[in-house]
N, CA, C and O of each residue as an XYZ file, in Angstrom:
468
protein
N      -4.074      9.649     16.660
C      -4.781      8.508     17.167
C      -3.931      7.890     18.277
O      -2.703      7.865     18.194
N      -4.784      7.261     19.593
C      -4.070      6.846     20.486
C      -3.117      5.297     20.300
O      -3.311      4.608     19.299
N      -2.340      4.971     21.118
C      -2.038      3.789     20.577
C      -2.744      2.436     21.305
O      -2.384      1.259     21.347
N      -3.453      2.866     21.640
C      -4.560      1.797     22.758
C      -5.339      1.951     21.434
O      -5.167      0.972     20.708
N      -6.335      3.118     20.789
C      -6.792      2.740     19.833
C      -5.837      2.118     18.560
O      -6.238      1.497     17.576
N      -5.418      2.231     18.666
C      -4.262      2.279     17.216
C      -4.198      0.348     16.944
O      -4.440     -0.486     16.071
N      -3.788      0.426     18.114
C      -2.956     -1.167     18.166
C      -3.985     -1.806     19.045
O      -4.100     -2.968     18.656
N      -4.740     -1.588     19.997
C      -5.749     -2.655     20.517
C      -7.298     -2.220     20.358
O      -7.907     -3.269     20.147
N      -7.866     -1.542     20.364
C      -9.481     -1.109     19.225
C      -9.438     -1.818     18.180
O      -9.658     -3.025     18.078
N      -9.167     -1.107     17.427
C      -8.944     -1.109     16.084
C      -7.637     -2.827     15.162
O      -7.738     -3.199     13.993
N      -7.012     -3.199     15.828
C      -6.631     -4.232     15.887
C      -7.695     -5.778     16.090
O      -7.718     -6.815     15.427
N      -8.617     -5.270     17.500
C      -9.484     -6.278     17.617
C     -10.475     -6.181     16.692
O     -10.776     -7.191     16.055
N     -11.124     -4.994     16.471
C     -12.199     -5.127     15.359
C     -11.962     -5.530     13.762
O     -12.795     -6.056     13.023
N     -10.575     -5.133     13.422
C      -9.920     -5.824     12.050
C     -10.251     -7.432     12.737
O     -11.481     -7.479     12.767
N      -9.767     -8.601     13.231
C      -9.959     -9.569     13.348
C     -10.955    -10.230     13.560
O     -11.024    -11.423     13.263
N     -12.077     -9.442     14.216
C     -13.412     -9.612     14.345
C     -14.033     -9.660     13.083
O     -14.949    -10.417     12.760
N     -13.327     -8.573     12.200
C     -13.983     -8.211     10.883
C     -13.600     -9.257     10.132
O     -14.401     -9.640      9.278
N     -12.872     -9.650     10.209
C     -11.575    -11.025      9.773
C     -12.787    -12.539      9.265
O     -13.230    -13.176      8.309
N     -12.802    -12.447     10.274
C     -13.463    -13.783     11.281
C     -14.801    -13.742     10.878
O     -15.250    -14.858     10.616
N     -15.673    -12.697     10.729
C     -17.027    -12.446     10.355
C     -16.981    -13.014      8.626
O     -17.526    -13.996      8.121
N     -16.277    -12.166      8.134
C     -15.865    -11.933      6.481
C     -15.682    -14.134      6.381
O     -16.544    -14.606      5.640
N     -15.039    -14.860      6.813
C     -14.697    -16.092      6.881
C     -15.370    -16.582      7.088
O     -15.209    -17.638      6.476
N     -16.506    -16.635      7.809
C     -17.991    -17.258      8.483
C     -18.966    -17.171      6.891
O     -19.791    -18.011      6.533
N     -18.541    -15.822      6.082
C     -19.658    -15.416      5.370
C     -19.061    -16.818      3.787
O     -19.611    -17.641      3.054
N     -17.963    -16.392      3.990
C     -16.921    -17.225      2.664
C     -17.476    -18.931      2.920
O     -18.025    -19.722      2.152
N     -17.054    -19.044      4.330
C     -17.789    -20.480      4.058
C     -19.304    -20.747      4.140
O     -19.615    -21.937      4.207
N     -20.102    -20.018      4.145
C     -21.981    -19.951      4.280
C     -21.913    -20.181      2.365
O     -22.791    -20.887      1.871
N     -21.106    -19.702      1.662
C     -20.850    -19.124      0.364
C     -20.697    -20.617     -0.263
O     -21.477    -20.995     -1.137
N     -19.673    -21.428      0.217
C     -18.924    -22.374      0.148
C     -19.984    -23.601      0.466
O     -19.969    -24.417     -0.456
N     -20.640    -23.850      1.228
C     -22.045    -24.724      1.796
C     -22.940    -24.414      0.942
O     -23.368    -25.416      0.368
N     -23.491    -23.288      0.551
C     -24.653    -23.226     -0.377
C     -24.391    -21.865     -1.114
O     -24.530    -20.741     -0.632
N     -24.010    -22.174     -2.296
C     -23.396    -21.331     -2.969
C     -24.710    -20.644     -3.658
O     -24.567    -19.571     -4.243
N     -26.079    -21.315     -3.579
C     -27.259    -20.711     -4.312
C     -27.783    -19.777     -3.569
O     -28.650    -19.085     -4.102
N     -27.446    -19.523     -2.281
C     -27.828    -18.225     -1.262
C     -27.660    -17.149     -1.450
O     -26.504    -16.905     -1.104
N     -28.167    -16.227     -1.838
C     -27.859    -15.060     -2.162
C     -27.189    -14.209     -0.569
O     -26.298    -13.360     -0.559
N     -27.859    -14.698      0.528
C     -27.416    -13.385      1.700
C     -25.671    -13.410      1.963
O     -24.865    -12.481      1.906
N     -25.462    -14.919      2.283
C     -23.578    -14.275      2.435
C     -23.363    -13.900      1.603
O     -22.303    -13.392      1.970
N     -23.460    -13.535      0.196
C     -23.017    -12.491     -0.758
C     -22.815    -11.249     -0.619
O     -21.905    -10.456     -0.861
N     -24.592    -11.212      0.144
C     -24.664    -10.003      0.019
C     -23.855     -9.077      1.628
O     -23.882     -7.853      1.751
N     -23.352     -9.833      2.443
C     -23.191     -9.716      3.987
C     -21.595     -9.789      3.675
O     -21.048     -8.752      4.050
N     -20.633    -10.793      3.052
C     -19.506    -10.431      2.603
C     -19.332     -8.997      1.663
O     -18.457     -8.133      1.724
N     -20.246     -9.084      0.984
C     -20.184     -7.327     -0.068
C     -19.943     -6.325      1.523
O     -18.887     -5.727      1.729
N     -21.069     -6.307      2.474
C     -20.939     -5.078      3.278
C     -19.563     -5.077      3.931
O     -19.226     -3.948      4.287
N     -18.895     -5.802      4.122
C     -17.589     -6.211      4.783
C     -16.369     -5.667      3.793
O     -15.260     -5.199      4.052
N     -16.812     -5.839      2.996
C     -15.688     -5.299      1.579
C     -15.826     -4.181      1.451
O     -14.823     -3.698      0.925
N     -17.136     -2.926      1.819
C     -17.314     -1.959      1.476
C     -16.644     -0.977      3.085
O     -16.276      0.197      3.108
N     -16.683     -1.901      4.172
C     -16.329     -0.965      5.210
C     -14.979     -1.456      5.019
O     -14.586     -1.301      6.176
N     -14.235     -1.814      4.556
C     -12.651     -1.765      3.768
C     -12.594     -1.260      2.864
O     -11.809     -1.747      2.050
N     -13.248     -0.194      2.508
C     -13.295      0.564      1.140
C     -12.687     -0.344      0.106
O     -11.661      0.074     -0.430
N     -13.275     -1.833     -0.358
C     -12.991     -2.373     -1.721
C     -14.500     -2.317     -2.281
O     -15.263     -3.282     -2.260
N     -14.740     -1.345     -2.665
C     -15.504     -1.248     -3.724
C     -16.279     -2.353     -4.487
O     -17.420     -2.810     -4.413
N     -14.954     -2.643     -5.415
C     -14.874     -3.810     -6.750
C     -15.202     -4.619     -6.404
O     -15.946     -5.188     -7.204
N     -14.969     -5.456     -4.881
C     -15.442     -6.806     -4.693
C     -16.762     -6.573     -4.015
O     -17.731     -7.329     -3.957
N     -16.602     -5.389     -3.524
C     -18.384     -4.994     -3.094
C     -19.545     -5.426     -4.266
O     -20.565     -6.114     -4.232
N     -18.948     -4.771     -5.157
C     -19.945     -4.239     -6.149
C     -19.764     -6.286     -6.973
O     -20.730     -7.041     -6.858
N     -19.322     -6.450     -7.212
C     -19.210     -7.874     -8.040
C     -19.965     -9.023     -6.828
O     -20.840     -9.844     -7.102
N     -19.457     -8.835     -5.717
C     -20.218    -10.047     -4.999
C     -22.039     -9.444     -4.796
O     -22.829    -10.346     -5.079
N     -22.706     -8.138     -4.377
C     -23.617     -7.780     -4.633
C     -24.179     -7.990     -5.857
O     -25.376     -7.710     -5.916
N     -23.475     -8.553     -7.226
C     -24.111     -8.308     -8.595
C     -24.678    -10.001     -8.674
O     -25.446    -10.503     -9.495
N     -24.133    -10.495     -7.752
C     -24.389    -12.102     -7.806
C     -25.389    -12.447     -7.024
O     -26.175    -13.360     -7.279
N     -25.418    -11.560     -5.778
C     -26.601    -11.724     -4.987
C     -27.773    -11.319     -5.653
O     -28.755    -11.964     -5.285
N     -28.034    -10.328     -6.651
C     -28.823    -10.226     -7.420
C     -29.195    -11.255     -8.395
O     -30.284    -11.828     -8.341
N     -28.373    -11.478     -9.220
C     -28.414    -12.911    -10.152
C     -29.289    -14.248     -9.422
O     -30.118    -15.035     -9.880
N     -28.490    -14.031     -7.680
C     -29.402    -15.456     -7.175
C     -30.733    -15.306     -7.153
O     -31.555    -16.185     -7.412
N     -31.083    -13.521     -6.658
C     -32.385    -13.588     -6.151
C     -32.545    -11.719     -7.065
O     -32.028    -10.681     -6.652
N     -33.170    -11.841     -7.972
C     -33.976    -10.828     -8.243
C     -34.841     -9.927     -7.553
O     -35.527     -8.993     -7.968
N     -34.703    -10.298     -6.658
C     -36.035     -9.660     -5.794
C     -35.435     -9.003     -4.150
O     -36.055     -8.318     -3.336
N     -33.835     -9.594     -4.086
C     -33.292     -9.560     -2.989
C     -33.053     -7.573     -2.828
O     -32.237     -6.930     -3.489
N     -33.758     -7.146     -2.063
C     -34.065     -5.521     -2.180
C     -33.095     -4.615     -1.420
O     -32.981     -3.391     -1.371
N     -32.495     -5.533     -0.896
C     -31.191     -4.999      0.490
C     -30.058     -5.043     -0.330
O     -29.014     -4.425     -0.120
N     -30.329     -5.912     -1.423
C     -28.480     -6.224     -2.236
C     -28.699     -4.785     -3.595
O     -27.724     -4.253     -4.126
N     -30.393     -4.342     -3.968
C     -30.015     -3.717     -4.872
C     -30.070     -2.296     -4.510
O     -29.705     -1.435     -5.311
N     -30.671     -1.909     -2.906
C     -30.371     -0.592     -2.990
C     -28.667     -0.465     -1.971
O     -28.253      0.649     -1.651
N     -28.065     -1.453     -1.681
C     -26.297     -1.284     -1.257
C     -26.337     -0.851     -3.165
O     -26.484      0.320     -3.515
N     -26.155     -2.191     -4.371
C     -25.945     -1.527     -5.750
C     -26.312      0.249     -5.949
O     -25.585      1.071     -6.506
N     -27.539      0.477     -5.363
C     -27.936      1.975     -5.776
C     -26.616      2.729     -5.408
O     -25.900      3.366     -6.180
N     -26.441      2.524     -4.049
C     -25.189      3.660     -3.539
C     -24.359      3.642     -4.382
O     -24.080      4.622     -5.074
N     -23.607      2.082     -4.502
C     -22.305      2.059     -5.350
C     -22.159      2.791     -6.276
O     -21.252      3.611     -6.413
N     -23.438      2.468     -7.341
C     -23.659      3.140     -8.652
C     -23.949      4.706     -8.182
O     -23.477      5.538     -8.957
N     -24.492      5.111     -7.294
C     -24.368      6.404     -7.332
C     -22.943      7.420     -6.924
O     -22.802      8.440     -7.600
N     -22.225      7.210     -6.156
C     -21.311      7.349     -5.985
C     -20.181      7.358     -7.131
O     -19.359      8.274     -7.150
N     -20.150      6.187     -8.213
C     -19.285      6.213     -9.293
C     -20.260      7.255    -10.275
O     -19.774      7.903    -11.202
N     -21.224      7.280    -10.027
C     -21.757      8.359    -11.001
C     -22.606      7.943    -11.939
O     -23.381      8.712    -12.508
N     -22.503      6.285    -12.254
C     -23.258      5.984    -12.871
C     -24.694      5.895    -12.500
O     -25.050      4.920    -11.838
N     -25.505      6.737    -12.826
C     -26.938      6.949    -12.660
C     -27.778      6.160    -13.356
O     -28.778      5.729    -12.783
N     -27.623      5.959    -14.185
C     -28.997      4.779    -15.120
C     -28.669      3.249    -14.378
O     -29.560      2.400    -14.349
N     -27.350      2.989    -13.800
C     -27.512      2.110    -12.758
C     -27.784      1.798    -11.492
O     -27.933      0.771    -10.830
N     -27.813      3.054    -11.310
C     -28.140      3.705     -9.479
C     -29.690      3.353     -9.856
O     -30.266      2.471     -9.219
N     -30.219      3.917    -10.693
C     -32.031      3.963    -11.031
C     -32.351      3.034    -11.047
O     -33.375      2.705    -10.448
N     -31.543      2.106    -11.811
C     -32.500      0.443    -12.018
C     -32.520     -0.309    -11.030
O     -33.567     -0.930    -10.842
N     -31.525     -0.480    -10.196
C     -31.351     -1.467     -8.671
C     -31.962     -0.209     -7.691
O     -32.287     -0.508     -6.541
N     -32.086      0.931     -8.067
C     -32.923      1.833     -6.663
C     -34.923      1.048     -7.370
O     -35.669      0.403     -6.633
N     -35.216      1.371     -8.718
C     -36.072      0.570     -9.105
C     -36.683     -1.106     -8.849
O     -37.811     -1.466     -8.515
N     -35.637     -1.799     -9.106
C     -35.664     -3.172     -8.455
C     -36.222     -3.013     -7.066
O     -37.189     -3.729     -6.808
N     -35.770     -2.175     -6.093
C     -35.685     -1.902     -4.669
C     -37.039     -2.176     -4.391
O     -37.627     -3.139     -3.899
N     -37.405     -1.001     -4.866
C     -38.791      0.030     -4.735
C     -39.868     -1.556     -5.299
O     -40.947     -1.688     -4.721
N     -39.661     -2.115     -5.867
C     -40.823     -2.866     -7.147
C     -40.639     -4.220     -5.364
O     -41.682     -4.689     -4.908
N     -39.405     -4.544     -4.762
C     -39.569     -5.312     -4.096
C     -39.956     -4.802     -2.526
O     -39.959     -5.604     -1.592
N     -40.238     -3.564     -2.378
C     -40.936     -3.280     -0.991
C     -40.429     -1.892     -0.498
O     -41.037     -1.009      0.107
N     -38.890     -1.968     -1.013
C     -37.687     -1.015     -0.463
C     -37.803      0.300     -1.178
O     -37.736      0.274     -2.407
N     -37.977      1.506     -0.528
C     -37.666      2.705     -0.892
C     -36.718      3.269     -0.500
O     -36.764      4.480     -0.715
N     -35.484      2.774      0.205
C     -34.511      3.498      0.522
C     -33.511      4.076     -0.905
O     -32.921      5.156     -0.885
N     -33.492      3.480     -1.638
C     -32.921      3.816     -3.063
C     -33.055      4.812     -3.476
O     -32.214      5.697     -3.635
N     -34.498      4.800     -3.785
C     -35.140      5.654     -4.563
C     -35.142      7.076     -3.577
O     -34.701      8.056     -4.178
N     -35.536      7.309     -2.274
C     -35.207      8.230     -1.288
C     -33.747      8.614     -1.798
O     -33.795      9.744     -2.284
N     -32.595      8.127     -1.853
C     -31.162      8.772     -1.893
C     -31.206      9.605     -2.898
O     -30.930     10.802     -2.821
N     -31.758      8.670     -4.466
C     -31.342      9.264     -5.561
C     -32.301     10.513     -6.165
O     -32.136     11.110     -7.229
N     -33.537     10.755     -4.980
C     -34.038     12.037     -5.187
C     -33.997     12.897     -4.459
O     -34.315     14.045     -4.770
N     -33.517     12.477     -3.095
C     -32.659     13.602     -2.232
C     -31.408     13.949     -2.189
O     -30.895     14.809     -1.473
N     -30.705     12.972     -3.304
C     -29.022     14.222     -4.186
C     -29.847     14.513     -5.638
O     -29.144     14.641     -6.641
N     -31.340     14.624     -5.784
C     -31.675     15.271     -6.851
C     -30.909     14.905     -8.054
O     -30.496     15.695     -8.903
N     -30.741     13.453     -8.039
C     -30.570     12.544     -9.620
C     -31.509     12.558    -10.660
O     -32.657     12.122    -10.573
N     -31.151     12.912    -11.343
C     -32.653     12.646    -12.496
C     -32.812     10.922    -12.614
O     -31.977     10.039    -12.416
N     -33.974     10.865    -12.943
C     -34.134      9.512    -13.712
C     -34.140      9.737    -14.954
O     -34.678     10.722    -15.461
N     -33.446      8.704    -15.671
C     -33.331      8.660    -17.002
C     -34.365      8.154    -17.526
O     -34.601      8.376    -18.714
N     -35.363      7.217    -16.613
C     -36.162      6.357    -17.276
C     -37.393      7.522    -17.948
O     -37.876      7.862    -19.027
N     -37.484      7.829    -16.462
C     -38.665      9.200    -16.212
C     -38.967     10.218    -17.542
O     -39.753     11.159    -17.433
């Protein structure tokens, strides 16, 4: 990697990413009953490969809003990826029941079974 990317790319977009992630913390902080900076800090955690806080701040955006269809098919991936499938199904389900088929598309084009099914 170059060091123009190394140290100034990639330097500016960490702080950008910084700065975005902080915008979302205090939207969080103002109205904590909102489900979207939850769910908009989760995507920020996941392109830092943290997972855990992905997956826990997405589980809240759900809690706010049941119906929020963008927070449960990001959950589908997570859960599919760790392997857990009967949780990949239910938030790819949630998805689907609120408009969204992108879920349900992943977990039958890596040919997941449904458990429900």
């Amino acid at each position: 990697m170059s060091f123009f990317r190394r140290e100034v790319i990639d330097f500016a977009l960490d702080q950008e990413t910084l700065k975005l992630a902080q915008e979302q913390r205090d939207w969080i902080a103002r109205d904590p009953a909102n489900p979207r900076p939850y769910y908009h800090l989760a995507l920020f955690y996941r392109m830092q490969y943290n997972q855990d806080f992905a997956l826990g701040l997405l589980l809240e955006a759900v809690r706010l809003d049941p119906h929020f269809a963008d927070a449960h098919i990001a959950l589908t991936e997570i859960y599919a990826v760790r392997a857990d499938y009967p949780a990949a199904w239910r938030h790819a389900r949630a998805a689907s029941q609120n408009g969204k088929e992108e879920g349900t598309a992943l977990l039958l084009r890596h040919q997941i079974p449904d458990p429900a099914a």
